[in-house]
Backbone as a printed PyTorch tensor [residue, N CA C, xyz], in Angstrom:
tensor([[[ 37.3870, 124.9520,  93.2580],
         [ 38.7230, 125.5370,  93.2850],
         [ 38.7840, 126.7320,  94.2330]],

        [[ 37.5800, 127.2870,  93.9830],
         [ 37.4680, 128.6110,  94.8280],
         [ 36.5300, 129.0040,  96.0330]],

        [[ 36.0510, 128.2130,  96.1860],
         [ 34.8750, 127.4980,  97.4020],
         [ 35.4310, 127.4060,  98.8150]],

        [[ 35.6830, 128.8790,  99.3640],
         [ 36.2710, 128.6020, 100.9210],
         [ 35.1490, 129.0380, 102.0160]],

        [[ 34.0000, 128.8950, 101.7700],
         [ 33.2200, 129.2270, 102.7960],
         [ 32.3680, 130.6080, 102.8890]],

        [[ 31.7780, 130.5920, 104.0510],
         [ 31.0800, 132.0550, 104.0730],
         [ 33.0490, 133.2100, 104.4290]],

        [[ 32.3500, 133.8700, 104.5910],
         [ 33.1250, 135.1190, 104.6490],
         [ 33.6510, 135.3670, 106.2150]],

        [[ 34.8890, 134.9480, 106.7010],
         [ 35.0420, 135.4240, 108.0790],
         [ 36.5360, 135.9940, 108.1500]],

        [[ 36.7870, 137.0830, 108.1530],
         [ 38.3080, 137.0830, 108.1040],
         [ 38.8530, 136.9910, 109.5840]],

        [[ 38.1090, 136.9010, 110.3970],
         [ 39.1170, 136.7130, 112.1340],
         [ 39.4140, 135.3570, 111.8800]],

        [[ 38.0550, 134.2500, 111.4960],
         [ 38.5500, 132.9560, 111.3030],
         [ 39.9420, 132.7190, 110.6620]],

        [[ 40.0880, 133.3880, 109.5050],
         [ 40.7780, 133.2090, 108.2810],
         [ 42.4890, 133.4150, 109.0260]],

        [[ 42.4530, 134.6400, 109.7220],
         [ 43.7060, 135.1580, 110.6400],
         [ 44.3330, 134.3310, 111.6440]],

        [[ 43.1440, 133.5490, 112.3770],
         [ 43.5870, 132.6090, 113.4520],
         [ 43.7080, 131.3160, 113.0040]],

        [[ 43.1270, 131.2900, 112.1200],
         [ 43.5340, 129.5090, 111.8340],
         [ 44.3850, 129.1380, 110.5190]],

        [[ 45.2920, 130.3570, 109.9450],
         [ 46.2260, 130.3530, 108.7030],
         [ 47.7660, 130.5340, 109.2480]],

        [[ 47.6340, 131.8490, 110.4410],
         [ 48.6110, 132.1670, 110.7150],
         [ 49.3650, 132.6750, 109.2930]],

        [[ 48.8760, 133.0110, 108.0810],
         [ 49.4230, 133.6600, 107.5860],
         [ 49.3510, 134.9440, 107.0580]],

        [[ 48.1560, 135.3310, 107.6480],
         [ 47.2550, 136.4840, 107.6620],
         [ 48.1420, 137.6680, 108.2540]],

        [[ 48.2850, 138.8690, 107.9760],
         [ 48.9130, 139.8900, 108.7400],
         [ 48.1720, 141.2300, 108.5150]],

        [[ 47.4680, 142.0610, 109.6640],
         [ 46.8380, 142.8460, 109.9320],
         [ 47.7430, 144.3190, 109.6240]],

        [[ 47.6460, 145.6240, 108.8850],
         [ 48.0760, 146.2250, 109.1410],
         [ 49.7760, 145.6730, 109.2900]],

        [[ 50.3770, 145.2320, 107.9230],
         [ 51.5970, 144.8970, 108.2750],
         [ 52.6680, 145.9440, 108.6040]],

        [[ 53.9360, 145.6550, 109.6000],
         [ 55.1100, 146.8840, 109.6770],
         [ 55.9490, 146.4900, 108.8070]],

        [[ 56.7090, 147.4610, 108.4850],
         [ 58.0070, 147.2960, 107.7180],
         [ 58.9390, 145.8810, 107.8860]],

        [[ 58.9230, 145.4960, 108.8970],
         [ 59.4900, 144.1050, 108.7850],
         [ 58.6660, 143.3210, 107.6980]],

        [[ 57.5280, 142.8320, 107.7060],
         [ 57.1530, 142.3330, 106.7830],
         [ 56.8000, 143.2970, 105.6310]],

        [[ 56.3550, 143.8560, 104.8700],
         [ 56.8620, 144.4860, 103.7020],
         [ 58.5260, 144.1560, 103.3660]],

        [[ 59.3390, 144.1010, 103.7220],
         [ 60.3410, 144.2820, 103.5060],
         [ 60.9480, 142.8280, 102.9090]],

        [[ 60.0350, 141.8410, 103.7860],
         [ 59.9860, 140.5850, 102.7510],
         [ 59.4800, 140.2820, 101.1580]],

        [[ 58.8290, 141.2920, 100.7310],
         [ 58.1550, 141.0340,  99.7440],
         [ 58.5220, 142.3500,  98.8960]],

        [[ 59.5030, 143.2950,  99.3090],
         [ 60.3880, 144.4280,  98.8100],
         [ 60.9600, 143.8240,  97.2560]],

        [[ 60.4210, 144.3910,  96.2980],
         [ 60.7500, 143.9850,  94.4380],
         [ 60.4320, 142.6940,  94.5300]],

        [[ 58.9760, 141.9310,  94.9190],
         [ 58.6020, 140.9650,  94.5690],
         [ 57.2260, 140.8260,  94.1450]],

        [[ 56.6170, 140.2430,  93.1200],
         [ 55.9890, 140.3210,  92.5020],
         [ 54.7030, 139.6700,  93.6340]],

        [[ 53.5450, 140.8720,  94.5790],
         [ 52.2330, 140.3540,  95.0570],
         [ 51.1870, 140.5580,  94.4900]],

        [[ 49.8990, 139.9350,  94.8220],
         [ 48.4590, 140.1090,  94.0500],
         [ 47.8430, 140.9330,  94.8690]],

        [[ 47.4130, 142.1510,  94.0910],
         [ 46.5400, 142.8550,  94.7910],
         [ 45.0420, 143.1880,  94.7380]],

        [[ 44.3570, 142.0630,  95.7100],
         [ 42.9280, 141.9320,  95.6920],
         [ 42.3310, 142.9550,  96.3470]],

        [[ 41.0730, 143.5200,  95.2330],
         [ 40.5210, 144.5930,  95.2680],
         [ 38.8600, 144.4260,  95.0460]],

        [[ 37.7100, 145.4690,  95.6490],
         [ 36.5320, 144.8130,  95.4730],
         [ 36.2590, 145.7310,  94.1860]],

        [[ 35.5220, 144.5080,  92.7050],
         [ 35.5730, 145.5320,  92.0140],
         [ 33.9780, 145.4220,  91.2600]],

        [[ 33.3650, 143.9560,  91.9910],
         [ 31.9520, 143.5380,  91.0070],
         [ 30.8420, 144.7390,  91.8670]],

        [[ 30.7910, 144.6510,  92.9160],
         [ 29.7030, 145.6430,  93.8440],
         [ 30.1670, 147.2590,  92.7630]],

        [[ 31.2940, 147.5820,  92.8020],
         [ 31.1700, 149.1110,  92.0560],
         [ 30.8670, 148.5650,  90.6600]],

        [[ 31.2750, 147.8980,  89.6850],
         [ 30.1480, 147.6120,  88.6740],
         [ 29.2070, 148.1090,  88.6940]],

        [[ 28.9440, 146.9580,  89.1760],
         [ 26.8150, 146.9510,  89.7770],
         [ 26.5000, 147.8900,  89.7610]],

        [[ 26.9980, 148.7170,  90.1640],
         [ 26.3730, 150.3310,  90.6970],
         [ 26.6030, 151.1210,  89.1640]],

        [[ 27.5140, 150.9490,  88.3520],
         [ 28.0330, 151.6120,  87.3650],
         [ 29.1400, 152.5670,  87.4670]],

        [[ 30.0050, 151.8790,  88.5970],
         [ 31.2760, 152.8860,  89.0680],
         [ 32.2850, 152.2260,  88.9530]],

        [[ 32.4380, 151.3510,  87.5760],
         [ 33.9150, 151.3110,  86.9460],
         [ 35.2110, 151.6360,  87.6680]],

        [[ 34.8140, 153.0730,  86.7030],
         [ 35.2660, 154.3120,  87.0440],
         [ 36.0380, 154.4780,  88.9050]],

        [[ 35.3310, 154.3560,  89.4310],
         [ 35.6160, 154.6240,  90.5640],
         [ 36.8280, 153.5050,  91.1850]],

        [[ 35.8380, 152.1140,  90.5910],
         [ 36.8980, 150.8330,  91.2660],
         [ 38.4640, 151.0760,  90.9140]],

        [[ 38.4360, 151.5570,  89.7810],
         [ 39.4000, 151.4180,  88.8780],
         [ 40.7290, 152.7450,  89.7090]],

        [[ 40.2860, 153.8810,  89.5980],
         [ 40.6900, 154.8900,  90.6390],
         [ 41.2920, 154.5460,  92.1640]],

        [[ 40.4580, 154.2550,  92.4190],
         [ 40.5270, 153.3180,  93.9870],
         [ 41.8210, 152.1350,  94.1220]],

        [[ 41.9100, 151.5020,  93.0100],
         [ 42.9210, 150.7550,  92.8930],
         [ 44.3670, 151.2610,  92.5060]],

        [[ 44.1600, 152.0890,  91.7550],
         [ 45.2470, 152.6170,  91.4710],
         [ 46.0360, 153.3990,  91.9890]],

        [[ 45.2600, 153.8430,  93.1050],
         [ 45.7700, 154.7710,  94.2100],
         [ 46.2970, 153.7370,  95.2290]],

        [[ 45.6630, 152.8220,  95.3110],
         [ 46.1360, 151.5840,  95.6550],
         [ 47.5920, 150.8550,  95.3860]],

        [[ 47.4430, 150.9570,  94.3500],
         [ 48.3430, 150.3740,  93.7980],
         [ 49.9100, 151.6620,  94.0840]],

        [[ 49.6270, 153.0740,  93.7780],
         [ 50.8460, 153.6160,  93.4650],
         [ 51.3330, 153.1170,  95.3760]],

        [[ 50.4320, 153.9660,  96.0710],
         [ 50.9030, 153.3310,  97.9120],
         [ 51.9760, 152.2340,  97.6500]],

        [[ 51.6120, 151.2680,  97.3230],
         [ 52.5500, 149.7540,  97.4420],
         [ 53.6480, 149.7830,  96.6000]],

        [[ 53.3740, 150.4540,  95.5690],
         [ 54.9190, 150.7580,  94.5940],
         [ 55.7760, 151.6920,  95.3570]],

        [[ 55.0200, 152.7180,  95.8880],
         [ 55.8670, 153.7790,  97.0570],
         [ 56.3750, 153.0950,  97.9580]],

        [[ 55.7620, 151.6500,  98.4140],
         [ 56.5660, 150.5660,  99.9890],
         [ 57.6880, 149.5360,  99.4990]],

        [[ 57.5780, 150.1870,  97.7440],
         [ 59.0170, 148.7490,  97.2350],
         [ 58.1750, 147.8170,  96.9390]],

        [[ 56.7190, 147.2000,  97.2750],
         [ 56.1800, 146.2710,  96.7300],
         [ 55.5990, 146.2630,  95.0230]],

        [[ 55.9150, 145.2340,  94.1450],
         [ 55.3780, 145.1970,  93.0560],
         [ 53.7970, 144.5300,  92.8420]],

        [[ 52.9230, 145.2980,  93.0120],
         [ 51.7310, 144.6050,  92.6110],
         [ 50.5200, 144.3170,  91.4250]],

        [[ 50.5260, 143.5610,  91.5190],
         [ 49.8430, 142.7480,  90.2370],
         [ 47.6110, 142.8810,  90.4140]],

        [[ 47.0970, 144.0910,  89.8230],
         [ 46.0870, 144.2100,  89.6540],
         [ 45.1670, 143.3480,  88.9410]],

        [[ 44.1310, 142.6310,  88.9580],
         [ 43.3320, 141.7950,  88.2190],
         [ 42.4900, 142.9880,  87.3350]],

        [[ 41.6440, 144.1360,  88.6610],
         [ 40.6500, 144.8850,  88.8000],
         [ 41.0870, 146.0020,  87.4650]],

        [[ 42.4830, 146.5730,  87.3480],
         [ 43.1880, 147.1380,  86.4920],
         [ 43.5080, 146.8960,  85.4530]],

        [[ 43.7160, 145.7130,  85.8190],
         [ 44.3790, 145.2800,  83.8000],
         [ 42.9670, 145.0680,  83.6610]],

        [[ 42.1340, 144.2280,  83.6150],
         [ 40.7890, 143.8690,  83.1820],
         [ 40.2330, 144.8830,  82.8340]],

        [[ 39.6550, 146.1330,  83.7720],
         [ 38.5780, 146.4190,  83.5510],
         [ 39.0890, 147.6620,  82.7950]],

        [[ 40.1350, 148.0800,  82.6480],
         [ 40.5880, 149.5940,  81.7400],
         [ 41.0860, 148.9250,  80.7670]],

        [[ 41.5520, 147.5090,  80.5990],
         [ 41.9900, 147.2780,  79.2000],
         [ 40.1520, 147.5350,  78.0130]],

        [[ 38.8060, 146.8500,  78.9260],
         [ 37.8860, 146.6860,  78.5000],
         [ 37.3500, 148.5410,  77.8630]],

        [[ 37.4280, 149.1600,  78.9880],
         [ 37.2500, 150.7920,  78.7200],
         [ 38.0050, 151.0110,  77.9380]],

        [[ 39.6510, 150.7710,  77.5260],
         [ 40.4190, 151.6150,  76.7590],
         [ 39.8120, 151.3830,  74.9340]],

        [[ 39.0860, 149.6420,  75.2620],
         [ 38.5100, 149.0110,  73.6470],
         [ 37.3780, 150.0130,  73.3350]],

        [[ 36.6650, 150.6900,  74.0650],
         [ 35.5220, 151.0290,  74.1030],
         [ 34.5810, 149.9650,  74.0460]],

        [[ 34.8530, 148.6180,  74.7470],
         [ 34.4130, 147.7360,  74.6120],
         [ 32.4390, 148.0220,  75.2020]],

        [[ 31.5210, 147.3540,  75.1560],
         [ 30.1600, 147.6130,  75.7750],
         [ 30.3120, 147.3890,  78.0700]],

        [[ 30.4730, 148.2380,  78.0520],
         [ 30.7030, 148.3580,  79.6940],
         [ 29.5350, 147.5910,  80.3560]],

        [[ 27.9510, 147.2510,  79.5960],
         [ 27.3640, 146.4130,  80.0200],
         [ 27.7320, 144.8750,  79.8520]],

        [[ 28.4140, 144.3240,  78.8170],
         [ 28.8350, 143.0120,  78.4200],
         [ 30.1580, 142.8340,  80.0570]],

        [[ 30.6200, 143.8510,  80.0860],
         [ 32.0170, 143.6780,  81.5590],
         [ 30.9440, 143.4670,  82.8040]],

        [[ 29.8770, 144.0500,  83.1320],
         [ 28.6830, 144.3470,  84.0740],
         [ 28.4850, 142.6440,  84.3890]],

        [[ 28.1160, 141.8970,  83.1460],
         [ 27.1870, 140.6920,  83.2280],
         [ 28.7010, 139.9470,  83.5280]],

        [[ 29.5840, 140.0000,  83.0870],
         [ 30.9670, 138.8140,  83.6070],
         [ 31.1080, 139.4910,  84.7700]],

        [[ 31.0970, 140.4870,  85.8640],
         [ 31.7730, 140.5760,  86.7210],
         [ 30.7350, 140.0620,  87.7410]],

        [[ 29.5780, 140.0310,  87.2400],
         [ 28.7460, 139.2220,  88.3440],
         [ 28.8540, 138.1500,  88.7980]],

        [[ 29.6410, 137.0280,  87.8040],
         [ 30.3570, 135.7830,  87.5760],
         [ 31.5880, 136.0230,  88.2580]],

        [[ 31.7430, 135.2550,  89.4100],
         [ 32.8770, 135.5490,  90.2120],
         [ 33.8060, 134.2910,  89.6080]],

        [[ 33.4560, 133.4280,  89.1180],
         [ 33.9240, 132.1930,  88.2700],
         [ 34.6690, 132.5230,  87.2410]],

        [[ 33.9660, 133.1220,  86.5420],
         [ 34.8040, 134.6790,  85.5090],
         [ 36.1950, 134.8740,  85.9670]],

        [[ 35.5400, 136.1590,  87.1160],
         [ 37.0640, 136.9870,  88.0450],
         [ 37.9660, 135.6600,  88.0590]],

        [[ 38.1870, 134.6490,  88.6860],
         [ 38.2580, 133.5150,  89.5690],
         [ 39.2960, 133.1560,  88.3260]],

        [[ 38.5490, 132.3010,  87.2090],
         [ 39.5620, 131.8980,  86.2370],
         [ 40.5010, 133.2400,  85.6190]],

        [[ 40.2140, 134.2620,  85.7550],
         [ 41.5360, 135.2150,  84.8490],
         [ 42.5930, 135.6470,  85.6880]],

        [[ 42.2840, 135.4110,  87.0330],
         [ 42.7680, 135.8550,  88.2660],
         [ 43.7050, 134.8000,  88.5700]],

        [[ 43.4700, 133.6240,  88.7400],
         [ 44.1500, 132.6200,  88.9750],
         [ 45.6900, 132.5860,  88.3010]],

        [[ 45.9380, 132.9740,  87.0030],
         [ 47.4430, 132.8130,  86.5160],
         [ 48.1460, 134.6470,  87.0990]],

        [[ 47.6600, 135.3230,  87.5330],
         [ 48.2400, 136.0840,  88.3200],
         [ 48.6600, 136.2030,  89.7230]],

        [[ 47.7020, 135.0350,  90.4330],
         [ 48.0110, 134.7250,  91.7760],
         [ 49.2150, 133.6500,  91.7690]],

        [[ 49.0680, 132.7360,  90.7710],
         [ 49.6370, 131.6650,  91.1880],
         [ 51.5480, 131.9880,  91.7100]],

        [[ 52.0310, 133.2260,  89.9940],
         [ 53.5580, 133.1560,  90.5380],
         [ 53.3620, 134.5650,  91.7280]],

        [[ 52.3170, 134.8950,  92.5520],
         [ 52.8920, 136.0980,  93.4020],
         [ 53.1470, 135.8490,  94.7010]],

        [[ 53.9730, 136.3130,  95.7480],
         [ 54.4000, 135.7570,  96.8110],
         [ 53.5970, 136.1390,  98.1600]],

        [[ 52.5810, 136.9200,  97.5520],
         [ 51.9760, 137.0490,  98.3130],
         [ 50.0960, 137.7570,  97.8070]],

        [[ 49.5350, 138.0950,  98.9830],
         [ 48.1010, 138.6330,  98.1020],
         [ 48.1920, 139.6950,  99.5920]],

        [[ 48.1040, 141.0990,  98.3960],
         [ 47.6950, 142.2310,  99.2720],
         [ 46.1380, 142.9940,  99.4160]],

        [[ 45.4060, 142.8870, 100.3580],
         [ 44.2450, 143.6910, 100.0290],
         [ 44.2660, 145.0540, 100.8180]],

        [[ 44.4120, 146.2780,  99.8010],
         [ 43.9950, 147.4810, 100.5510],
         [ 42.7850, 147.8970, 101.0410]],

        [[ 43.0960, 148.8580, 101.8660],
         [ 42.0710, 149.2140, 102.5680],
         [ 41.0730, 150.0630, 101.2760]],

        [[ 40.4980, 149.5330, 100.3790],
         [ 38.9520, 150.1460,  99.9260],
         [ 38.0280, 149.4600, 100.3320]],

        [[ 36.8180, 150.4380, 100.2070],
         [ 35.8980, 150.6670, 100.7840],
         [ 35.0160, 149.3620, 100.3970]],

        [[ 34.4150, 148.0850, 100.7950],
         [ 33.9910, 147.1870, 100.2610],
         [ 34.3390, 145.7490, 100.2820]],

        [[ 36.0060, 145.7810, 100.9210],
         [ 36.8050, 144.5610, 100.5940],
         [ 36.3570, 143.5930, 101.8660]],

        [[ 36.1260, 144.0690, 102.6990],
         [ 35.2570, 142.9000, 103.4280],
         [ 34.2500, 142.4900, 103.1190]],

        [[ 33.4880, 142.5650, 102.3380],
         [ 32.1330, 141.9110, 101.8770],
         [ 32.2860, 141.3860, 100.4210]],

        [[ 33.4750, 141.7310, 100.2240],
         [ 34.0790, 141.2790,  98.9650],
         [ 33.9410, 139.9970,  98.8320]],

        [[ 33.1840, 138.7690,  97.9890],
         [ 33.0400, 137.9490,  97.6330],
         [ 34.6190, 137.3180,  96.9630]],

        [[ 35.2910, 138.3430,  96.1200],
         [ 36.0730, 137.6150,  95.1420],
         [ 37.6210, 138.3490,  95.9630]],

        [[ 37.7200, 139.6050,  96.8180],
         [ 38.9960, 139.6040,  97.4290],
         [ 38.4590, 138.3340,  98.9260]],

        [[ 37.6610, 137.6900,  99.3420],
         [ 37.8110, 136.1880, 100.1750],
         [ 38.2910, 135.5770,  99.2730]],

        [[ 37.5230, 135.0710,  98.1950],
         [ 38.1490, 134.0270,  97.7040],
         [ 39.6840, 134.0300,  97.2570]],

        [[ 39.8430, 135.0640,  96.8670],
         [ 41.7970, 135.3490,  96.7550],
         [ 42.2780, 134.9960,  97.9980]],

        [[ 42.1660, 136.2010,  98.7740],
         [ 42.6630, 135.6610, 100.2390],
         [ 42.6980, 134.2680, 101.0020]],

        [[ 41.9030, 133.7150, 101.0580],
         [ 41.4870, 132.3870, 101.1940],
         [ 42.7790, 131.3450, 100.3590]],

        [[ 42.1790, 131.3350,  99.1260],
         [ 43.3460, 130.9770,  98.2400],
         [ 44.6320, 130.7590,  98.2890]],

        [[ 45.2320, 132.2050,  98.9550],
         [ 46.6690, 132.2910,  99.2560],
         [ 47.2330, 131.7330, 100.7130]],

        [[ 46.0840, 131.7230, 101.7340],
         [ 46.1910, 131.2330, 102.9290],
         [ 45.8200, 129.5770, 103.1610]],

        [[ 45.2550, 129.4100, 102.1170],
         [ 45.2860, 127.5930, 102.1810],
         [ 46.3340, 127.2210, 101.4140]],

        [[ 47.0790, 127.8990, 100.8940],
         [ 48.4620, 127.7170, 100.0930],
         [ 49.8470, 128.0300, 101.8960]],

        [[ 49.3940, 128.5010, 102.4280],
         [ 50.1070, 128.9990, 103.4570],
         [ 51.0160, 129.9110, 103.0220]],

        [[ 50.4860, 131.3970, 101.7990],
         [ 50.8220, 131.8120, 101.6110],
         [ 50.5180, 133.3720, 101.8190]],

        [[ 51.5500, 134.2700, 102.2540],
         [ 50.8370, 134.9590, 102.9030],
         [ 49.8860, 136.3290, 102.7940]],

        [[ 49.3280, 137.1010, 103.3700],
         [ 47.8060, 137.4770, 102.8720],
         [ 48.0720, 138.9640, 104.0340]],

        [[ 48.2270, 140.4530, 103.5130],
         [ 48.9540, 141.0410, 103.7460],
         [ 47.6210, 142.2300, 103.6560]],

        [[ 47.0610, 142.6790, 105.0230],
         [ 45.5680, 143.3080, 104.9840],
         [ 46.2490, 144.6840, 105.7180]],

        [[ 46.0150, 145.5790, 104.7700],
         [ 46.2470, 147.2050, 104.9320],
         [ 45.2890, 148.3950, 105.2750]],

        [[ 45.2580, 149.2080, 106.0430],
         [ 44.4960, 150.3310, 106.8070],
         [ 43.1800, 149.2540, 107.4540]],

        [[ 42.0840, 149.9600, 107.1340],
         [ 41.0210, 149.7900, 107.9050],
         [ 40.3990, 148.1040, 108.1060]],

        [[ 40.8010, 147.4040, 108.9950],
         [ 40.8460, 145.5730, 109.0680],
         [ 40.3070, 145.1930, 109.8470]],

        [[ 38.8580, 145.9400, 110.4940],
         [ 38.1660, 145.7570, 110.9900],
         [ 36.8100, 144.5620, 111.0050]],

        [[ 36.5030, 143.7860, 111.4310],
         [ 35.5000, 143.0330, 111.0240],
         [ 34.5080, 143.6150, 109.8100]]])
C-alpha cells in the first residue's frame, strides 16, 4: 500500500507534476479552509527520546499553516501527545513508531479525505521514511504535495 521506492524527492517533483516547491500564495490559496495532511518526521526524534521536541516542531508547524488559512491535519500530534497526555509508557510509543506500518495504517484515514499533504520545513523530513511514503501516496493519487522552506535535496 505504502511501498514507493527508495527516497528521491527531485524524482517525485518531475515525474508527478504535483509536487510544489516552496509554494506562493496562488497555490495556498487553493487549499485556503480546506482540510490538508501535514507530514512530519517524527520516528528518528523518538529514537533519540525527543518526543518532546517532534511534537513542538510540529506544532509550530502547524500554527504557520493555520496563520496561511490552511487547515491541517497532524498524525505526529494527535498520536503522540494524546499517548503523553495518558501517561501512557513512552517506551511502548518508541517500539510502534519504529513500525512505519503502524504510522502508515493510523495515518491513512487522515490522508484519505485531505486535499492535499503538506510537509514543513523540519529538520529530518527528507530522510523521512514515513513523510515519503505520505508524499508519495498523495502524488500517485495526483494529489497535490505542498513542500515548505528548506527543499533542498
Amino acid at each position: 500500500m505504502f511501498d514507493h521506492g527508495p527516497i528521491d524527492w527531485a524524482a517525485l517533483q518531475a515525474t508527478s507534476g504535483t509536487v510544489y516547491r516552496d509554494p506562493g500564495p496562488d497555490v495556498i490559496e487553493i487549499f485556503r479552509g480546506r482540510q490538508v495532511y501535514m507530514a512530519t518526521p517524527v520516528t528518528q526524534y523518538i529514537d533519540r527520546g525527543e518526543a518532546g521536541i517532534a511534537i513542538q516542531l510540529a506544532a509550530e508547524a502547524e500554527a504557520h499553516l493555520l496563520s496561511l488559512g490552511l487547515s491541517p491535519v497532524s498524525p505526529a500530534i494527535l498520536t503522540v501527545t494524546a499517548v503523553m497526555a495518558r501517561g501512557d509508557d513512552v517506551i511502548g510509543l518508541q517500539l510502534q513508531a519504529m513500525d512505519h506500518g503502524w504510522w502508515m495504517r493510523r495515518c491513512l484515514p487522515w490522508m484519505e479525505p485531505s486535499a492535499a499533504c503538506v510537509v514543513p520545513a523540519i529538520r529530518g523530513w527528507q530522510a523521512s521514511l514515513g513523510v515519503w511514503q505520505e508524499a508519495s501516496w498523495f502524488a500517485a493519487r495526483r494529489r497535490p504535495v505542498l513542500l515548505f522552506g528548506d527543499t533542498g535535496p
